[in-house]
C-alpha positions in Angstrom: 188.9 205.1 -56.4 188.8 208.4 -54.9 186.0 211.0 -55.4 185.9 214.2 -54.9 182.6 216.6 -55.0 183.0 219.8 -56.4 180.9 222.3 -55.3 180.3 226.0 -55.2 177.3 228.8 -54.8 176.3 229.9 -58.3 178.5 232.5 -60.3 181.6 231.8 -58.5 183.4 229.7 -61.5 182.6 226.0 -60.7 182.2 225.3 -63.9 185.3 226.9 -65.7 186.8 225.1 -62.6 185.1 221.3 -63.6 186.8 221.8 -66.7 190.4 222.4 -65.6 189.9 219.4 -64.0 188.8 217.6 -67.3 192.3 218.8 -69.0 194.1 217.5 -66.1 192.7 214.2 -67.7 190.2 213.8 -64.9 186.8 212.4 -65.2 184.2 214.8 -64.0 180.4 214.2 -63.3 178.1 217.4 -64.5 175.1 216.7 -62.3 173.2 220.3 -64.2 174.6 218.6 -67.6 172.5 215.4 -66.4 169.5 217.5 -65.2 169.4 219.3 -69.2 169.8 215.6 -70.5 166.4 214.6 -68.4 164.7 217.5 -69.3 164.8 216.3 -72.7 164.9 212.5 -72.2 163.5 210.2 -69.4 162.3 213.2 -67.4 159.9 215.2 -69.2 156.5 213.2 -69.4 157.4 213.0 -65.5 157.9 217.0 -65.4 155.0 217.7 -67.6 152.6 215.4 -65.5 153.6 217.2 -62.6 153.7 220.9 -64.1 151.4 220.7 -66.8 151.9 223.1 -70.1 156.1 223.5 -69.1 157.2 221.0 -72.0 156.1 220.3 -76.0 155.5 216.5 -75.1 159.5 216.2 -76.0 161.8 218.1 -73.9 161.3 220.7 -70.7 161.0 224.5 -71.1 163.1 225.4 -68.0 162.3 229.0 -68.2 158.3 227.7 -67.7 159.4 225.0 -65.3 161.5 227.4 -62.8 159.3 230.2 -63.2 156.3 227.5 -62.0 158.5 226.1 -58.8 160.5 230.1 -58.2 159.7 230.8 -54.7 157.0 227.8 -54.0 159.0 225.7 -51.8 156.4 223.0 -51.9 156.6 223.1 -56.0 160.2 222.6 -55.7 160.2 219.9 -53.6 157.8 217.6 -56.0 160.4 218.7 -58.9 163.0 217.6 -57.1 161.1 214.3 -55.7 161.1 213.8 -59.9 164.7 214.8 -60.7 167.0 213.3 -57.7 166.3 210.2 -58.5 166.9 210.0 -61.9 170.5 212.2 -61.5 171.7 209.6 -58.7 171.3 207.1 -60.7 173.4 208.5 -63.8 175.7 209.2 -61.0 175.8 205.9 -60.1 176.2 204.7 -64.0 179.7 207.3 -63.8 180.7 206.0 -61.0 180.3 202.3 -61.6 182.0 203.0 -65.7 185.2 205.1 -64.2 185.7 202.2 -61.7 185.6 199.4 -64.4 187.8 201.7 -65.8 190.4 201.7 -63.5 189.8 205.5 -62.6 192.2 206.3 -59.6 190.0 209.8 -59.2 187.0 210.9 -60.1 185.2 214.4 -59.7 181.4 214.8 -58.9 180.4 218.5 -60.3 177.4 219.0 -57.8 176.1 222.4 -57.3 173.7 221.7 -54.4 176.2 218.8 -52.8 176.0 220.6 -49.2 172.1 221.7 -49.5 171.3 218.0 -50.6 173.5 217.0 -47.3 175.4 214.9 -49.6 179.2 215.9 -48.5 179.6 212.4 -46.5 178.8 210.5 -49.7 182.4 211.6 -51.1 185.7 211.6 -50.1 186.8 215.2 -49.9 184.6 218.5 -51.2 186.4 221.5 -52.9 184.3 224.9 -52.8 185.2 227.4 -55.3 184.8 230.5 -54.4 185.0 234.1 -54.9 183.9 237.6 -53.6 180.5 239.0 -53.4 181.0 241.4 -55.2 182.4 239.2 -58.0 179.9 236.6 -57.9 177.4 239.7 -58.2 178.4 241.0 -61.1 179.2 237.6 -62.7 175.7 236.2 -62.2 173.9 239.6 -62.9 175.9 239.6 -66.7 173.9 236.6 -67.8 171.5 236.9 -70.7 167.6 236.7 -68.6 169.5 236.9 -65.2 167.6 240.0 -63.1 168.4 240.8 -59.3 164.9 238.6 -58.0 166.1 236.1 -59.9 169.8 235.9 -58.4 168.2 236.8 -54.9 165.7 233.7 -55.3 168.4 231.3 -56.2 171.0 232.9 -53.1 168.0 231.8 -51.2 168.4 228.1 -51.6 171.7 228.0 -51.5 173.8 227.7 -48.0 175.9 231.2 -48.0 179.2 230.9 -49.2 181.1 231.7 -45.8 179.8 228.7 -44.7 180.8 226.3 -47.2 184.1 227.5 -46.8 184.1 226.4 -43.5 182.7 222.9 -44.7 185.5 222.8 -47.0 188.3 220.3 -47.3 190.0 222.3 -50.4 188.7 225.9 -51.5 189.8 227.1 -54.9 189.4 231.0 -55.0 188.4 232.1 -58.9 189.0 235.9 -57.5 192.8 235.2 -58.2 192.9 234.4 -61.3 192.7 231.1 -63.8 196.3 230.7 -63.9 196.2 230.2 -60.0 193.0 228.5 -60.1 194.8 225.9 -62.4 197.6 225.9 -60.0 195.2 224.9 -57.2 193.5 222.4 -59.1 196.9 220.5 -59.7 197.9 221.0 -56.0 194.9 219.3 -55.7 195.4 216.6 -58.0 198.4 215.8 -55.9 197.6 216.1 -52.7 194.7 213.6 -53.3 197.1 211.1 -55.5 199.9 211.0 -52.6 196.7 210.4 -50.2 197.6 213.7 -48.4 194.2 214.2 -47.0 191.4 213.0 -44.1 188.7 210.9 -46.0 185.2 212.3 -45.1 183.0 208.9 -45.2 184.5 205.4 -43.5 
């Protein structure tokens, strides 16, 4: 089984992207769906232990929760020491059902693949990727989003031109969703007919 991780800074279309894939007949990996099922689910007496007053006893406030850990790089690393674990392991639960499966491909939808230093743990990464200016304006038209916001989470992400450069496909969202959907199937293809260099042994 080939997987593929999926990746992209935020705002640039990676999720309208995952889900291309999806109607290709693809099965895809949400690791931020995973993150909002913990949040209500195995993860949030762990959260609140650790952040106390940032859930009701039943699921995470994540507006409390990332306005506790924004910009304390210690804070972020405990909620991560909580969270990582329990997302590898519904990874793991994906991976291990789409091979019993008989899944030929399989896509891992990881925002933070490079940051985590996680691109040797699939077989090929695609970046999606757009302008600045694009990604700007995107990012800056969601409901809560303000500029120290968008500037705090550009912070922990590794800039764009680089991941581009780390990229084994790149899908660019600035031209369009019918090209977009286009490179997606290129993609499909390529990997099927084994056209490409496997990243891990």
């Amino acid at each position: 089984m080939i997987i593929l991780g999926l990746t992209g800074s935020i705002g640039m279309g990676k999720s309208t992207t995952a889900e291309m894939f999806r109607q290709a007949g693809i099965k895809v990996y949400d690791a931020d769906a995973t993150v909002h099922t913990l949040y209500s689910g195995a993860a949030t007496r762990l959260v609140e232990a650790a952040f106390p007053g940032t859930s009701d006893g039943t699921m995470v406030d994540r507006k409390k929760l990332g306005d506790r850990v924004l910009g304390d790089k210690d804070a972020l690393k405990r909620l991560e020491a909580i969270i990582h674990p329990l997302v590898h392991a519904e990874q793991q639960k994906f991976l291990d059902a789409a091979r019993k499966a008989g899944a030929k491909l399989v896509v891992l939808d990881i925002p933070l693949l490079f940051e985590g230093g996680r691109e040797n743990t699939v077989d090929a990464v695609i970046v999606v990727t757009a302008s600045e200016n694009t990604q700007r304006e995107r990012v800056l038209a969601r409901p809560g989003m303000t500029k120290e916001r968008f500037e705090s989470i550009l912070e922990k992400q590794i800039p764009d031109a680089i991941k581009r450069q780390k990229a084994d496909f790149l899908i660019d969202t600035d031209m369009g969703m019918d090209a977009a959907k286009a490179k997606v199937s290129e993609i499909i293809q390529s990997v099927s007919d084994g056209k490409f260099q496997k990243r891990k042994s």
